[in-house]
N, C-alpha and C positions, 0 to 999 in steps of 0.2 A: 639392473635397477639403479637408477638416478637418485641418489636419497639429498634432501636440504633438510639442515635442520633450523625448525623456525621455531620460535614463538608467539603464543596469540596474545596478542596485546590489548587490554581495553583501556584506549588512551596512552596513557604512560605506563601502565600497569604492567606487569609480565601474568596472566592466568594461569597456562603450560606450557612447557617444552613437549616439541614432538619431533619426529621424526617425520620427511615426507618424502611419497615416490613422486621424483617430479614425471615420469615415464607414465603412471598408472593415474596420478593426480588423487590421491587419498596420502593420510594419514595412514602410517604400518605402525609407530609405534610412539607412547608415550612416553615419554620419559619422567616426566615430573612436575605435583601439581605445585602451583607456586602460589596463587591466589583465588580458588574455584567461587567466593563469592563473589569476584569479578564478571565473572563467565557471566556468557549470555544466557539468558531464561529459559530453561528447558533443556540446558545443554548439561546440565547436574541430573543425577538420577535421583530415585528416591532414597538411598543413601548418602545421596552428594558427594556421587563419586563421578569424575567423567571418565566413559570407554574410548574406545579405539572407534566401535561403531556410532555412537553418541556425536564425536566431532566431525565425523565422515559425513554423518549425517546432515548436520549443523551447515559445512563446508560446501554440500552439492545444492543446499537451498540456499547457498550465495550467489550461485552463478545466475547466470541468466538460464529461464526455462528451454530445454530445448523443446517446446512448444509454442514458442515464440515466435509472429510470425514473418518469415523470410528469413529465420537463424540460420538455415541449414544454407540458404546462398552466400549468406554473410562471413559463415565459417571457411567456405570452399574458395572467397575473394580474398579471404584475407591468410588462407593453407594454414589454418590450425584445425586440431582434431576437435577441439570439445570447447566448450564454455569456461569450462573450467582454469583453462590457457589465458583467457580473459581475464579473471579475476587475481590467478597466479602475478601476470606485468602491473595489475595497479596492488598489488600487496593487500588483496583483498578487502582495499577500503570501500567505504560506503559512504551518502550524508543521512543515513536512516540510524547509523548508532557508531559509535567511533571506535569498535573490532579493526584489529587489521591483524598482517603477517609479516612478522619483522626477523627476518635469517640471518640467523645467531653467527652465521660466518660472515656476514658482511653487514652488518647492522647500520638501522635508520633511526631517524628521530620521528616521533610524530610530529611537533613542529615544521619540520622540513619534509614533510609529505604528505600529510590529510589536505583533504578537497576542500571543507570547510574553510582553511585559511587561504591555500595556496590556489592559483587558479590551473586551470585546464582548457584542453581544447577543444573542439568542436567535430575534429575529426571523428572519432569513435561514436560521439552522438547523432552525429549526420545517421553515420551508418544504419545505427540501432534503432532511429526512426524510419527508416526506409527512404529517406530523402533521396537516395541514389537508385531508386528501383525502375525508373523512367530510364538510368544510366544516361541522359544527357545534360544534366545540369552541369553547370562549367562552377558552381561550386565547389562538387564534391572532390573531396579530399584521394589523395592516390594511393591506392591498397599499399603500393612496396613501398609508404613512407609514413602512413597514417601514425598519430602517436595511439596506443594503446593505453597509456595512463590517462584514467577516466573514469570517475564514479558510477559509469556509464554499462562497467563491467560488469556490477553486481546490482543493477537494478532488475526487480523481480515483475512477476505479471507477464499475462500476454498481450496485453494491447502494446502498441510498437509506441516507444517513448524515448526522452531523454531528460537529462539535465544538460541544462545551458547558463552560462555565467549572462546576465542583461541588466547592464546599469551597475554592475559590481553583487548584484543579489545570484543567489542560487535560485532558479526557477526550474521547477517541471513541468516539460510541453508531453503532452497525451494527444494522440490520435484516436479518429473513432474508426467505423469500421463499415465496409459496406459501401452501398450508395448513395444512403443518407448521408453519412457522414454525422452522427445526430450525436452521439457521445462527449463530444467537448462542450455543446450547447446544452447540454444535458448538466454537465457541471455547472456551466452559470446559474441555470434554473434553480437547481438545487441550492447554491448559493444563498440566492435568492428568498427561496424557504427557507432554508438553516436561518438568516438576518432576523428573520421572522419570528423564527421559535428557542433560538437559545445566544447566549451574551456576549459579545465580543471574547476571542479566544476560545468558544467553547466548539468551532469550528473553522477548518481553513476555505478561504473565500477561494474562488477561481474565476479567471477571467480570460476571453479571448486572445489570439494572438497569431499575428501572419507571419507564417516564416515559410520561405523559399513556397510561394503563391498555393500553402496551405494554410486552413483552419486548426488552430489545435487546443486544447483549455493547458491553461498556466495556472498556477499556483506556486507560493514563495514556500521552501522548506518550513515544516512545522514544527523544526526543533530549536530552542534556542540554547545559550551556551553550554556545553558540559550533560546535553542533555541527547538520552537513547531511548527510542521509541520500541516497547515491547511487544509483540502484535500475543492478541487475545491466546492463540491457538500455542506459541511458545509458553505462554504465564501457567496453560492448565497441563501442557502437554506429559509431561513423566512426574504430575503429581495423583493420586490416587486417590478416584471420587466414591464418596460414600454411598452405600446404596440407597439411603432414606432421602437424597439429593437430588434434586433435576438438574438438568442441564445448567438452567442460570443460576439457579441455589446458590451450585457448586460454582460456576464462577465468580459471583457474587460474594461466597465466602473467600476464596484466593486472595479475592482484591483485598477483604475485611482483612485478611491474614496478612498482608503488606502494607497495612496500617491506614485503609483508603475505607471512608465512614459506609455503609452498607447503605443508610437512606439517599446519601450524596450519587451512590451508582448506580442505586435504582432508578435515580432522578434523571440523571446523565444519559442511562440507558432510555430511558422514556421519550428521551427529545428526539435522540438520534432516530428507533425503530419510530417514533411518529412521522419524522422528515420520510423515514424511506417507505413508512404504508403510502403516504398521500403521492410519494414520488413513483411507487411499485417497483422499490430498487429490488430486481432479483438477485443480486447480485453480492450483499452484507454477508461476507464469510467470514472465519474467525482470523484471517490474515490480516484481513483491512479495518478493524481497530484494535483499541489498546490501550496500552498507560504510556508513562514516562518516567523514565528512570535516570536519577542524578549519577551521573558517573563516579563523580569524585566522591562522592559521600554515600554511593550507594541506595539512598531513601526515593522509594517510590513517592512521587511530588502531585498525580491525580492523573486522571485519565485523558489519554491522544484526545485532541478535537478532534470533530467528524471530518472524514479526509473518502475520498472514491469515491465518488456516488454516482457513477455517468452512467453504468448500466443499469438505466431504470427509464421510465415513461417510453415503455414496451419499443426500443429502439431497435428490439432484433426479429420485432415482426413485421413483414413484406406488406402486410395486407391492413390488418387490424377491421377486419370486415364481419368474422364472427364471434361468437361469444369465446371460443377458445383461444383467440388470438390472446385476450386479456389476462390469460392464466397465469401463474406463475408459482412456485412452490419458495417459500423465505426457511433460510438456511439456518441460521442458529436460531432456537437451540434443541433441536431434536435431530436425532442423526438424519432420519430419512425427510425431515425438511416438513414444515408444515402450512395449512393455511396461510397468512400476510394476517387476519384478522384477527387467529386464531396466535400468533406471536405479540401481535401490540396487545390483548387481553392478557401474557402474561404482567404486562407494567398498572394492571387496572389497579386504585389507590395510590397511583403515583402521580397523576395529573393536576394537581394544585396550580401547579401551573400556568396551564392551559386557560387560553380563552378562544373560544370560536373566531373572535374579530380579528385574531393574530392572519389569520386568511383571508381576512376581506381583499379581494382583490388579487389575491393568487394566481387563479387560473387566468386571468388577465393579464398579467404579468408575465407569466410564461408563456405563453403564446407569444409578445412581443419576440422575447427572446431568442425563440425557436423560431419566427420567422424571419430573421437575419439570417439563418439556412438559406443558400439557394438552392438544396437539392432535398427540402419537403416540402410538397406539396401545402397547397392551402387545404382542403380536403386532408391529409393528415393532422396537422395539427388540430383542426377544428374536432378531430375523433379524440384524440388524447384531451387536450384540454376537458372535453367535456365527459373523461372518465375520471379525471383529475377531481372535478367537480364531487361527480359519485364518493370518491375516495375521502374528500373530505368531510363530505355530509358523515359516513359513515364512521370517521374519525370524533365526529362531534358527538356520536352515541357512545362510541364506546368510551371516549373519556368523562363526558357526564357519567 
């Protein structure tokens, strides 16, 4: 056994000392907490203590999924065993919250290594998007020289993605999937409606972009300085819901308990499940949103803008020709997933908001959008749109 001994740092901070197999790629042994209110959300138990399996935990949901798809090519061009190897060469940073792994025998600064200030290279994201999967682009980078430091390592999900530095900003390109190709035009749409229904800031915009003669949606990071994005499923995960509680009650009160006003999240929540009924995002799991947490000061500051939303306007059905094509089960907040109509009725008395005219011209609109596709058909769109349509009539009852 390979042991480093590292600490996890948030920022500048030191959290813990641990001990790692660098052979087995886990955590064997703690040694010492230094700052556990630092730690990431969920990574404290309900003691506020963290284990050995707690970080291990934490650690294998940095790396990239091995469900991701082409990993297992990508691993075998580039002779490492695991994902985990990935994350290990960039010191486990991220631009989704400023965690990293700084080894106490050879120690770094954050200054001189986060992604956020310092830049990076393109190689590792080629990869990770699949831009090399044709193997004849005379861009792609050369396995036995590629750099591996890359925020590239620990970007999560299985749609093939990357971060790319353009114009000095951080942007992420997302790929969709299939032979539509319909998921990055799906983000604009969505866009589109977010403009619509909630205020500058209270979502992140996404827009097209051609890189190595692909489509892919872009979007500028959604965090700004000094600031870590919590996803929903971390904030509830090792805290203990009551049984008089539902599902959003209970996260509902979390947020209340981190000091974020209960009508302000029911409001917040209202926009977003509206955006994704009218959109039929199947896709709103407790990953992809959240809050936002002040690093240096620790104060939860209000909840993630609306960010994911490509899988939706039923882009993973072939046909969309009978009524089941339409179907779809919406994920929070009941385990086993329930109606779309049946989830935006729990926000009913939160719609003040709303006005039906915020739609005028919707479906309209997305249609344009989606027709800049050249691989859907006119005949497609014209079926979606006009469930789009349904979806919003039926939006305009339940929020009356």
């Amino acid at each position: 056994m390979t042991v480093a001994h590292y600490a996890l740092m948030n920022k500048n901070t030191p959290v813990l000392s641990f001990d790692y197999d660098l052979d087995d790629h886990k955590a064997v042994r703690i040694r010492e907490a230094l700052a556990l209110e630092a730690a990431p959300f969920g990574l404290t138990d309900r003691h506020g203590d963290i284990s050995k399996a707690e970080l291990n935990y934490w650690w294998r949901h940095r790396a990239i999924p091995a469900s991701r798809a082409q990993i297992k090519r990508l691993l075998e061009n580039l002779q490492l065993e695991s994902t985990l190897v990935l994350a290990e060469k960039s010191f486990g940073l991220s631009l989704s919250d400023r965690y990293w792994l700084n080894d106490e025998d050879d120690p770094k600064s954050w200054d001189a290594i986060n992604f956020f200030d310092n830049d990076f290279t393109d190689d590792l994201g080629f990869l990770t998007l699949g831009q090399d999967s044709a193997g004849s682009s005379p861009d792609a980078p050369d396995y036995r020289t590629v750099s591996l430091s890359s925020p590239n390592s620990t970007l999560g999900g299985d749609l093939l993605k990357k971060w790319k530095i353009i114009g000095g900003e951080r942007v992420l390109l997302k790929s969709g999937v299939g032979a539509f190709n319909q998921e990055p035009y799906n983000e604009v749409a969505a866009t589109a409606l977010h403009r619509r229904l909630m205020e500058p800031g209270e979502f992140v915009s996404y827009w097209l972009v051609e890189d190595q003669r692909r489509t892919y949606s872009a979007c500028p990071n959604l965090l700004g300085p000094d600031e870590e994005l919590a996803v929903a499923w971390d904030v509830i995960r090792n805290v203990k819901q009551p049984n008089n509680l539902s599902d959003l009650s209970f996260y509902v009160k979390r947020l209340e308990d981190l000091g974020l006003g209960a009508d302000t999240v029911m409001t917040s929540l209202a926009k977003m499940f509206a955006g994704d009924f009218v959109l039929a995002n199947r896709d709103r799991h407790y990953r992809n949103f959240g809050i936002i947490r002040n690093v240096e000061t620790l104060e939860v500051t209000g909840l993630a803008p609306v960010f994911d939303s490509g899988s939706c306007l039923w882009s993973n059905a072939e046909l969309l020709e009978v009524p089941g094509d339409f179907l779809y089960m919406a994920k929070p907040f009941k385990m086993s997933g329930m109606k779309p109509d049946a989830q935006l009725r729990l926000f009913e008395g939160y719609f003040d908001w709303y006005d039906p005219a915020m739609l005028d011209g919707y479906p309209e609109e997305a249609a344009a959008i989606l027709a800049k596709n050249p691989n859907i058909p006119e005949r497609r769109i014209a079926t979606i749109v006009d469930a789009v349509r349904k979806k919003i009539e039926l939006l305009n009852r339940i929020a009356r």
